[in-house]
N, C-alpha and C positions, 0 to 999 in steps of 0.2 A: 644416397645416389645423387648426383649432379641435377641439377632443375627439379629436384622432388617438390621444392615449395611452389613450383608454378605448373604442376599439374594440377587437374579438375579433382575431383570427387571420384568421379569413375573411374579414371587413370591410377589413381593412388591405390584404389580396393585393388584393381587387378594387380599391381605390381605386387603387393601383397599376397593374393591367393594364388600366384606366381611362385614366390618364395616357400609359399609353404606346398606346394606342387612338388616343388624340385627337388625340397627336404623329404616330402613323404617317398620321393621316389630317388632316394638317396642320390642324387644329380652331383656333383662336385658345382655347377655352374647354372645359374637360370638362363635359362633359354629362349629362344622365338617360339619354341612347341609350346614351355609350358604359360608363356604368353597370352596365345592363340587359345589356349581351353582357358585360360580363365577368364579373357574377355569375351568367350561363346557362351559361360554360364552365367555372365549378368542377365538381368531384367530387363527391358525395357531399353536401354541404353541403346543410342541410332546403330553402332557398331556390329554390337549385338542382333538386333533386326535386323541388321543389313545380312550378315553371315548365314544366318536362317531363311531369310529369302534367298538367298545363294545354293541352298539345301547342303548346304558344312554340317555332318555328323559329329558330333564329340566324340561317339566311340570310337572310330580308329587310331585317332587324335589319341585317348587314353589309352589303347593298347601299345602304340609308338613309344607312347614315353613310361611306357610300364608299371603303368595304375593301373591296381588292381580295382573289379568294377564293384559298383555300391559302397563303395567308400565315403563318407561323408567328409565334407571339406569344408573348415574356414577358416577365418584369419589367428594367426598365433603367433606369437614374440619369437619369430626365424626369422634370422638373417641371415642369405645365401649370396653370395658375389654374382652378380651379373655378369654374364657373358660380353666379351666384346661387340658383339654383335647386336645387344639387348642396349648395352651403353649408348651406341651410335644410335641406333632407334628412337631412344628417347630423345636424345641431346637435339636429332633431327627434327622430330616433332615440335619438340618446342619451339626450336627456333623458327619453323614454319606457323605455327599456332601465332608467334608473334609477329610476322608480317604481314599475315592478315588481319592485323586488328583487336586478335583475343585477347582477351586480358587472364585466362588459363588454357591449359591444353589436353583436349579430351581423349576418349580412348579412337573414336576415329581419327584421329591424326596417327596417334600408336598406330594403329592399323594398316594406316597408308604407307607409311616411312619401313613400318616391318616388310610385306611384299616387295614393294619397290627397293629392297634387293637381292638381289638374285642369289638363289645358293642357301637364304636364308632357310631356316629348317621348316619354319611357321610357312612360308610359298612353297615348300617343295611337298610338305604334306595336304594342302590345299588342292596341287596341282594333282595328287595322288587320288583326290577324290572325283576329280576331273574340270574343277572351277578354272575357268577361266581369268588369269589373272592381271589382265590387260582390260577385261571386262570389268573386274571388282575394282580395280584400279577410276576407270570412268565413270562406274558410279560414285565415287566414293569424292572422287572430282566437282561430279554435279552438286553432290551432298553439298561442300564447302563452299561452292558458290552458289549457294541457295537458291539452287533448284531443284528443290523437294520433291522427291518420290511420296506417293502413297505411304511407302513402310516405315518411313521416320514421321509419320502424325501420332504415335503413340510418344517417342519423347518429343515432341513440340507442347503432346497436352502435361507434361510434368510441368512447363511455364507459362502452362494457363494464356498460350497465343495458340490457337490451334483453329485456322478458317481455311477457307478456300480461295482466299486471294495469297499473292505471293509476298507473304511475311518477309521483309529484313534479318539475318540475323542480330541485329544488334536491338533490334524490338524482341526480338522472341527471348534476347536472354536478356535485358534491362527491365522489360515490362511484364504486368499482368495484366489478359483481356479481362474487362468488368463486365463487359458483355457479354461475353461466353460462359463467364461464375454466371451472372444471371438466367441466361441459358439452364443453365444445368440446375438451377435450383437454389447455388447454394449462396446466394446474399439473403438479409435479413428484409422481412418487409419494411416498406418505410409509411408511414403514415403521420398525417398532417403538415408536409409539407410543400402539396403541389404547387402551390403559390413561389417560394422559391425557386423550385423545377424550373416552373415556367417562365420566370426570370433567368433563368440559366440557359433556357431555349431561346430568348427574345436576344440574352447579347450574343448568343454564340452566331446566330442568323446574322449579324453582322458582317458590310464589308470590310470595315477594317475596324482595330480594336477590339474583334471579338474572344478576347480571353477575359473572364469572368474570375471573379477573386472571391470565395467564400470566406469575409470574417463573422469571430464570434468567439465568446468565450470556450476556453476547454470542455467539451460535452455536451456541447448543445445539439450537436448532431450535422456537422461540415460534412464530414464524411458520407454519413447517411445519405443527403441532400445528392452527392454523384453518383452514389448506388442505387439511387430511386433514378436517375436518369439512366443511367444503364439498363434500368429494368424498364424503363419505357421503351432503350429502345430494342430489346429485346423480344419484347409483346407488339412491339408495331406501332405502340401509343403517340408516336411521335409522329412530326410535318414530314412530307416526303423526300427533303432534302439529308432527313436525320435516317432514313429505313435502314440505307444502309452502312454507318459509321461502326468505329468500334471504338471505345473509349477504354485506354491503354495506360493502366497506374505505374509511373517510370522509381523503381528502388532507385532515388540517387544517390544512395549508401554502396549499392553495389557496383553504379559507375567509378564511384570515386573510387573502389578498394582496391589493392593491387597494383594503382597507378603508381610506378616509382619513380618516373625520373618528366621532367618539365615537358610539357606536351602532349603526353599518353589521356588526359582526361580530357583535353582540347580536345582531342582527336574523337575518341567518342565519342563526346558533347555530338562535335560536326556532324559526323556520319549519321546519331541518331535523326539530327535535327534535316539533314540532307534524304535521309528517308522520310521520312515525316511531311518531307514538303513534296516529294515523289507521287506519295499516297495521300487523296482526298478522302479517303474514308477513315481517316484516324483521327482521334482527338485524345489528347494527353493530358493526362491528371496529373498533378505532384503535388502531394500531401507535404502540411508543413513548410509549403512556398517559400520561408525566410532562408530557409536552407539554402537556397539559389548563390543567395547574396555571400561571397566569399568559398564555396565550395570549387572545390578543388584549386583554388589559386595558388602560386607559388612566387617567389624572386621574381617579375621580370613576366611574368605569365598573366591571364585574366581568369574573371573567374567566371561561374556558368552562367550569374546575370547577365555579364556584358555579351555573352556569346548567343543570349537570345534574345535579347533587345533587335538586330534586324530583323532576323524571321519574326518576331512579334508583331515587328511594324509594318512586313510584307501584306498579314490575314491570312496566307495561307496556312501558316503553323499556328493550329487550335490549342490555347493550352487554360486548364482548368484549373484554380488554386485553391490552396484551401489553407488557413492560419489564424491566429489566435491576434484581437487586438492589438495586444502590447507590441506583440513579435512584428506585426506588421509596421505601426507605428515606429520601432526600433529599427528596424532593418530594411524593410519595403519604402514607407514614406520618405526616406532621408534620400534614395536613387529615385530621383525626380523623373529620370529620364525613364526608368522600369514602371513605376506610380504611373505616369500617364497612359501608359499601352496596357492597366490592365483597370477594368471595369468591377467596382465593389460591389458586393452583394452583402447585406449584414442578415448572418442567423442570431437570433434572437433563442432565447431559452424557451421552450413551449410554457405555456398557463397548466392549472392543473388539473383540466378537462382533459385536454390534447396531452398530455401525460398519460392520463387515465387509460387514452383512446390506444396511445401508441404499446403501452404496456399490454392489454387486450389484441394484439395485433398479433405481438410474440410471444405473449404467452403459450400457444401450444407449440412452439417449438420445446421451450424449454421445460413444457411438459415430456416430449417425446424423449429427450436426450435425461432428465434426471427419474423421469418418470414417476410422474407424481400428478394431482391434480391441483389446478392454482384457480382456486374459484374469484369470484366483480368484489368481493368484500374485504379478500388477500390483497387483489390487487388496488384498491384504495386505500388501502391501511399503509403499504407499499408507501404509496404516494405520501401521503401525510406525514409518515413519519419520516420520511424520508428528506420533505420540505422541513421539518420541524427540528432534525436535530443533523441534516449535514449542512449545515448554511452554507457552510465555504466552497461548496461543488456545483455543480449546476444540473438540471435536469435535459433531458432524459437519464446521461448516464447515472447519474447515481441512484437514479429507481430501478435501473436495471440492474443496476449490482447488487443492490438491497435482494430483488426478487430472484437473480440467481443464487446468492449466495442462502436465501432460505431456503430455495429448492435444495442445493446441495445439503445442506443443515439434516431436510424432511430424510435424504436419498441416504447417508451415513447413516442415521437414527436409526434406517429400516435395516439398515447391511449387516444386521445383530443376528436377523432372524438365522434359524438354521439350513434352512439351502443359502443360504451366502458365506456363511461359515463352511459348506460342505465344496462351495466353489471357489473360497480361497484358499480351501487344504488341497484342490487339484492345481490349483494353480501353483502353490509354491513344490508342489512336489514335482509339475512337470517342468520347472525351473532348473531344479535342483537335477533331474535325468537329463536333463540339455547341457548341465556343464560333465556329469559324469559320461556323456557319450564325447563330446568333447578329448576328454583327459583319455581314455580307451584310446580314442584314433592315434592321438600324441603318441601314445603308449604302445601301437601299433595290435592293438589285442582288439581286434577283430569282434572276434565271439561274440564277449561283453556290449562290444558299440551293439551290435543289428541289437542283442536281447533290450538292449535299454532304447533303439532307435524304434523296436515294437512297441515298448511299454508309454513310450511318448507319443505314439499313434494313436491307443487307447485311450490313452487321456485328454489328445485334444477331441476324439470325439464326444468324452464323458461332459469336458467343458462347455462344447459346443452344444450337447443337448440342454445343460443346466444354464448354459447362456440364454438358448431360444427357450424355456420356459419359464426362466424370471422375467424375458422381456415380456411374454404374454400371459402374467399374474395381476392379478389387481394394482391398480395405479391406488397409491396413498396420496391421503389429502392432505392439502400444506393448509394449516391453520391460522389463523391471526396473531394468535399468540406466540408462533415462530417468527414473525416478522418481529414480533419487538424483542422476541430473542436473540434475533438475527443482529439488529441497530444496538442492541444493549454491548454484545459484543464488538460490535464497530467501533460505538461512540466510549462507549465504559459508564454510559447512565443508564442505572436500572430503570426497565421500561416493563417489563414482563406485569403480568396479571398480579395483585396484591397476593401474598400467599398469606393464609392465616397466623404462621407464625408474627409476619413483619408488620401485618394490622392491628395484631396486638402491642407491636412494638411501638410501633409511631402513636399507639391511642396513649401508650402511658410515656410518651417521650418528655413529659413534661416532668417528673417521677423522676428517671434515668439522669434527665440532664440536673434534676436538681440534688441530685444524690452526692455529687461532685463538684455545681454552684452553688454557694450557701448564699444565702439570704438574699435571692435575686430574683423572684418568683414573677415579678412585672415581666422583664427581660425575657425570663425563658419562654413564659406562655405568647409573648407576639415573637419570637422564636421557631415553636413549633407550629404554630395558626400556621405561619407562613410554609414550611415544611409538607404539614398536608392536606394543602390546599393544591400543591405546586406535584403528588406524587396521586391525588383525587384528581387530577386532570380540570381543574377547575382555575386554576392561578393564569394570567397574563401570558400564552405562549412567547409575546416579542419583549419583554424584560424578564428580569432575573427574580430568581425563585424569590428570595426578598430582599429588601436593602433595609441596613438598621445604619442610625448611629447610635452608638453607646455613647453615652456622659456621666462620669464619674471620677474621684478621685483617685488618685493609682494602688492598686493592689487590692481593690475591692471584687476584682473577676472578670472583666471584661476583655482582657484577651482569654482567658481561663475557659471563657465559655465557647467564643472562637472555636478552641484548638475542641474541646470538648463535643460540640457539634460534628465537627471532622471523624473526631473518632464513633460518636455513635449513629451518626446518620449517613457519612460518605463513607463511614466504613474504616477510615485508617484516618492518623495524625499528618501521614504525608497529604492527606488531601487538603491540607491548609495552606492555601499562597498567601504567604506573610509578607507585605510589603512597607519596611520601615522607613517613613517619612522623612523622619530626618535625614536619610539620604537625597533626599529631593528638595533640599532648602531653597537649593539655588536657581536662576532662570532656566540653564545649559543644561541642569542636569536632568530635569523635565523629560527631555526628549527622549532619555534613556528607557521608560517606561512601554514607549512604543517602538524605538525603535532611532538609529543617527538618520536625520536627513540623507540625499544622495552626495556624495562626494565627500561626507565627513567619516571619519575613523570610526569604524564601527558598523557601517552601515550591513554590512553582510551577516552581521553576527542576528539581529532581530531584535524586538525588544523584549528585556528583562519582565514584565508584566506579559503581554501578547503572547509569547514563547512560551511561558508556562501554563496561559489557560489553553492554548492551541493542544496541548501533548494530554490534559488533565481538564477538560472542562466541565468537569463534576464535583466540585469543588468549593471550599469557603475561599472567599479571597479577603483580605482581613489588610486595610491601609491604619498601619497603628499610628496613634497622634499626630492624626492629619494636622493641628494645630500647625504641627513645626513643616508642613510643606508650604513650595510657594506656591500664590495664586494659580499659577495657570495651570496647574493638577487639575485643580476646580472645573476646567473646562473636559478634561479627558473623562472627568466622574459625569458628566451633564449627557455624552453621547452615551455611557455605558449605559445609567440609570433609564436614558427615554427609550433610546431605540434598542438595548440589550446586546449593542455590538461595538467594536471598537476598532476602526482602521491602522493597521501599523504603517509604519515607515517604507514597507514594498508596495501599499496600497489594495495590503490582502485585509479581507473581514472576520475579525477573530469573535466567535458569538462567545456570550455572556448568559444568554437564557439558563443555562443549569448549573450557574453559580449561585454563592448568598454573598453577597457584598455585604460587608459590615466596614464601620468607621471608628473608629476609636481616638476619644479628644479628653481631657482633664480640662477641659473650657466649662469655665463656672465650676469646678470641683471644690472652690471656699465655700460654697451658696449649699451643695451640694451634702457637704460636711460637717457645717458650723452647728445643725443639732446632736450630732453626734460626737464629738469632741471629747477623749477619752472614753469611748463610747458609751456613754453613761443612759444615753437613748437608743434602744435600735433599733432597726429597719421597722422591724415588726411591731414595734409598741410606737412609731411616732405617727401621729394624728396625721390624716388625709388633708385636712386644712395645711397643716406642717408641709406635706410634701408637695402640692399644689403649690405654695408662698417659695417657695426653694426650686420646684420643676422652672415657675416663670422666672426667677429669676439667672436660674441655667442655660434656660432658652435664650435671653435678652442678654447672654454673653457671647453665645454663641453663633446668633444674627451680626455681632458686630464681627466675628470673624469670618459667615461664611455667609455668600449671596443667596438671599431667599428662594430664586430661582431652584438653585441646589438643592435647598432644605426641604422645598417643597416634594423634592420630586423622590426622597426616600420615604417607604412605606412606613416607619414610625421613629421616633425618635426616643430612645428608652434609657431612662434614667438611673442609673444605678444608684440603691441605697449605701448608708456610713454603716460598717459592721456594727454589732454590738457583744456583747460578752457573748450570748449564747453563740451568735454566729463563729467568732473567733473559736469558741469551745469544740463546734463542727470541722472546722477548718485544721484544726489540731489533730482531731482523729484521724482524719482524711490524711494527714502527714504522715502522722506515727502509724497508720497502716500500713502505708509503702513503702515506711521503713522495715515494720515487719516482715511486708514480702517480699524485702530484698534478704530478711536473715533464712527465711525459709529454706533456700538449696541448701544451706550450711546446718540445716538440721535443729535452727536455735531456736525457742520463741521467745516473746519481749513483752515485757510491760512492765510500767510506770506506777509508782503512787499515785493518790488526789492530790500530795503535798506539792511533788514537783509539778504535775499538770496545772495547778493554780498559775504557778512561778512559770510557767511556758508562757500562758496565758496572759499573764501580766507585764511579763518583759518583751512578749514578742509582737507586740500590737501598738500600734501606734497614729495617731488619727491622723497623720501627715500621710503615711508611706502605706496605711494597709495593713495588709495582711506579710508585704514581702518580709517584716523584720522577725517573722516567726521562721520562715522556711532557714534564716542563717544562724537564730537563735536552736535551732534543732540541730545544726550541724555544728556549733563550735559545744554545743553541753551534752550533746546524747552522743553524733557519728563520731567526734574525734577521739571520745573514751570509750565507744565501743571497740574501735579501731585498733586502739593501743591495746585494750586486752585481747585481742583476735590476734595479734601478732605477736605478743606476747606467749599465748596459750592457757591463759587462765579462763577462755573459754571457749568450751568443744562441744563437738555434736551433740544431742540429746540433752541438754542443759536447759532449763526455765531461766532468764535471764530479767533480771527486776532492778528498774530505775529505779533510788532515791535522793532525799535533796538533803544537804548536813546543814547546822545551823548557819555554817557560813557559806552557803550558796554555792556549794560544790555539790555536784553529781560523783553518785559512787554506783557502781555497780556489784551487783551482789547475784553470782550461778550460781544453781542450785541443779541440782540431778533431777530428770523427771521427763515427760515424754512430750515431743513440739507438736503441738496443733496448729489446725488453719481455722483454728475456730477465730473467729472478730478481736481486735483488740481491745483491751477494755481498760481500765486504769482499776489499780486493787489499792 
């Protein structure tokens, strides 16, 4: 239909339960009747009221158009042609709607344009009832120029404006009274901030420049701050020039929407701002103040700053702001001429007292609604952890969302029990009768709808008793330990109670990690120290769980052990942020860690470090061969290491506390290795004097590459020993294992002679490189000729599969029929 997009909400239902009217009542055409009954059966809507204080019966109206009664009615995918008569109705209204200002068009306007004229079906059965329609006409007049009858205070209170002074329409549909929510109850308490308050009392008493501008970072509680004033003045708490104000929160979303063509949001702007200066008892809030700046401008047009800049400067237009530093800074500060007409106020984030106090405040709300009990012990653990693992947010809100969201945690947990179970099997069955009464009406089978329209009656009263007696059952108590199940889940760091299993785990995590690094038993023990000490709640809450550098030659385990940790203590190998230095040689590249300066390429993207401990900050973060970075890395490691946090390039704070930073350098790895030199010494059998004489001289290479400053400020510095035969021997198994259990799905098992394991051993070791030249010596003498016989077919499932070495250093393989275990691999 023509102007469907610029009718209201009520306008739309009706024309709809119009169409399905006219379909139920096989109509060729919708009508002004079936109009007329379905904007008498809205709710609350002014139209609707208006009709019923007129005393209009729907039944005769339903006998007229030959509805049969008790019928059930709603909206259905019918589409029935509008009458000519229905067409011109709308088309009229609307364009009346739009010459007064609306930016949609409601069902009183339908209403108006339908009588007014004559003939129409919808006035001639009106007239039949005896309504006067010269009279409904003048009401309906006064309606639209807002002077309100008593009978339309039921829709004024849907837009939360509803007093006894004579409201504007363009207030009553852009704003909400904060005064009257207070009234009624339903704002949150505010606690600890009278101090502000009163600051917002002192500029608003101003004669000129009294608009007050709440900054403060996201969640410190801006907001709050005019809903404690509202609630002042609601109770009367205020000077007596404030007794009787109403402070009026303007949706500038809703101004702007709609507006299509140059001057339509001018225009409202005006009018609002022209009532506003009419009315001494209003003061107007706008949340998010930076929005002003640019909102609604077009080609050739202004925008809503510039249209309040006079009345700002008049005093008589009150207006209340509230916005976030940066935004103001961005937006507010750069319009000098807006900046000086409005007076700062800075909220500050509360301390952790006044946290405490304010969480205690709301608390029994958010008892009442999850139903639960939130005892002083809940609510400081709240606090605490809530300081301790969301850096990046600010308080109050995020103590509040920690303690709602445990509550809801507590209120699910319980939803198991069996009358909740008994009151979600009425719920979804009286779902399920509401569409099958439904499909009946469609269906025009009568019978069925009343039997299932009974059976839905039943059940909301079975629900409604089972509703009133879970609300009045025992309230469950929310524990402590749901709080750090609550942040566990938030953050992804396990915070929950030690369970015995994981106690055992971390006691022998030194065991676990060494199962996997050979000969490194220094390393792993300040490893786990660090570990748990940092999950004993005993470690540094403002740095990171530990910082290591490793020192050693390459392929001795030191990233091995890295990735290793990940897997047995963060749980998975992704929690390892691998960050390879050598990519950071350079000055420029530097920046990329944190993030591109403003204005360079990149800058929206984040930084490559910051970005992944922000998504994962439960995690090892492992900078390999810091050697090959440049200096000024040095300085980004100085802020993680003291203060446990790291600024990016937007100037957000990305925390560090529940990482392990580890360093990984081959600096002094000749010092480190020269006893070991075809390992003919190892780890284990070289003298304590030896490693002492080799540690110093490790250290005094690696002062010359990094500022002591630096070195100081990691928890220890751990030396990795030179393999030796045995070690290598372990490090073999640990290969040839996982080569096994990659043969396992294919049903194969494997193993080696002593002869070729010697020959692994000996060729694949090498005091330069490590350990690496074994992992390629297993892949060019064992995978490449297991490979080739797998593809060949000379070996199938259920085969024993047995390395040997031939005089001339070729591997042969040799299957044999027999049944694959998972038993260890062993060499035969």
């Amino acid at each position: 239909m023509d102007y469907f997009d610029r009718l209201a909400d009520d306008a739309r239902a009706a024309l709809k339960q119009a169409e399905l009217l006219a379909h139920l009542t096989r109509s060729p055409k919708l009508e002004t009747s079936h109009l007329l009954l379905a904007i008498i059966g809205q709710d609350e809507t002014p139209a609707a009221t208006l009709l019923r204080e007129m005393n209009v019966d729907p039944e005769p109206i339903r006998l007229a158009i030959k509805l049969k009664p008790g019928i059930v009615v709603s909206n259905g995918p019918i589409s029935i042609e509008p009458s000519g008569t229905v067409k011109v109705t709308v088309n009229m209204a609307v364009r009346l709607a739009e010459e007064a200002g609306e930016s949609s068009c409601d069902t009183t306007y339908l209403l108006f344009c339908m009588i007014c004229q004559r003939g129409a079906k919808a006035g001639v059965l009106l007239e039949q009832q005896g309504v006067d329609i010269d009279e409904l006409m003048n009401h309906i007049t006064r309606f639209l120029q807002d002077d309100k009858p008593s009978y339309v205070e039921a829709g004024e209170a849907q837009s939360g404006h509803k007093d006894g002074r004579a409201g504007g329409s363009f207030l009553s549909r852009y704003t909400t009274d904060l005064t009257r929510l207070a009234q009624a109850g339903q704002l949150d308490p505010v606690i600890g901030r009278q101090a502000e308050i009163d600051r917002l009392i002192t500029i608003i008493s101003r004669k000129t420049k009294n608009n007050p501008v709440l900054i403060g970072e996201a969640g410190v509680g801006k907001t709050a701050v005019v809903e404690g004033l509202a609630r002042q003045i609601a109770c009367g708490e205020v000077p007596d020039f404030l007794q009787r104000k109403h402070l009026l929160e303007v949706d500038l979303g809703a101004m702007v929407a709609g507006t299509k063509y140059r001057g339509e949001f001018e225009d409202r702007l005006k009018r609002l701002i022209k009532e506003v200066d009419t009315d001494d008892n209003v003061i107007i809030f706008i949340d998010e103040l930076h929005l002003l700046v640019g909102a609604g401008s077009a080609e050739g047009s202004m925008d809503a700053a510039n249209l309040l800049k006079p009345a700002l400067a008049r005093g008589k237009f009150r207006l209340i702001g509230a916005t976030t530093s940066d935004e103001y800074r961005k937006f507010v500060e750069k319009d000098t001429a807006l900046a000086r007409r409005l007076q700062e106020i800075v909220v500050k984030a509360p301390g952790t007292a006044d946290t405490i106090k304010i969480l205690t405040g709301l608390a029994p709300r958010y008892e009442e609604y999850h139903h639960v009990r939130i005892s002083e012990d809940v609510i400081s653990e709240v606090v605490r952890l809530s300081d301790r693992y969301l850096s990046e947010r600010q308080q109050p809100d995020k103590a509040i969302d920690v303690l709602d969201e445990t509550a809801a945690r507590v209120r699910i947990a319980n939803a198991g029990s069996e009358q909740a179970k008994e009151l979600m099997a009425y719920r979804a069955e009286a779902k399920k009768l509401a569409k099958d009464m439904e499909r009946a009406v469609a269906e025009e089978d009568y019978e069925h709808a009343a039997l299932y329209k009974m059976r839905l009656s039943q059940l909301k009263d079975l629900i409604g008793h089972l509703e009133k007696k879970q609300s009045e059952g025992d309230f469950v108590a929310v524990k402590v330990n749901d709080v750090a199940r609550s942040v566990s889940q938030m953050t992804g760091v396990p915070l929950e109670q030690l369970k015995r299993s994981e106690a055992v785990k971390l006691a022998n995590l030194e065991k676990r990690l060494g199962d996997r690094v050979i000969g490194q038993h220094q390393a792993i023990e300040a490893v786990a120290q660090a570990i748990r000490r940092s999950r004993a709640g005993i470690g540094d809450p403002h740095r990171p769980i530990g910082s290591f550098i490793f020192l050693g030659s390459t392929g001795v385990g030191k990233t091995e052990l890295a990735r290793v940790l990940a897997q047995e203590v963060f749980g998975s190998d992704k929690s390892l942020i691998k960050v390879d230095m050598s990519e950071y040689a350079e000055r420029h590249t530097v920046s990329r860690l944190v993030g591109a300066p403003a204005g360079y390429i990149g800058y929206d993207d984040g930084g490559q470090l910051t970005e992944r401990v922000r998504r994962q900050p439960y995690s090892v973060v492992l900078f390999d061969e810091i050697e090959k970075a440049h200096p000024d890395v040095f300085n980004i490691l100085l802020q993680i290491l003291e203060d446990g946090v790291l600024t990016d390039g937007h100037g957000k704070v990305v925390d560090f506390s529940n990482c392990v930073v580890i360093l990984t350098s081959n600096v002094g790895a000749s010092e480190l290795g020269r006893e070991s030199v075809g390992y003919a010494v190892s780890g284990e059998e070289a003298t304590d004097a030896h490693r002492r004489l080799r540690g110093e001289k490790a250290l005094k290479a690696l002062r010359q590459t990094m500022r002591p400053e630096l070195i100081n400020r990691f928890d220890k510095v751990v030396l990795f020993n030179g393999l030796g035969t045995k070690e290598v021997g372990q490090i073999l198994n640990i290969m040839l294992e996982r080569l096994s259990r990659r043969l396992q799905p294919k049903g194969i098992a494997f193993t080696i002679t002593p002869k070729l394991r010697r020959y692994l051993i000996d060729h694949g070791y090498d005091a330069k490189y490590g350990a690496r030249p074994l992992r390629r010596i297993i892949q060019d003498k064992l995978e490449s000729v297991l490979a080739d016989q797998l593809i060949l077919g000379k070996i199938k499932r259920g085969q024993v599969v047995r390395a040997d070495l031939t005089n001339g250093d070729e591997v042969v393989i040799k299957a044999q029929s027999g049944v694959a275990t998972n038993r260890r691999l062993r060499a035969v």
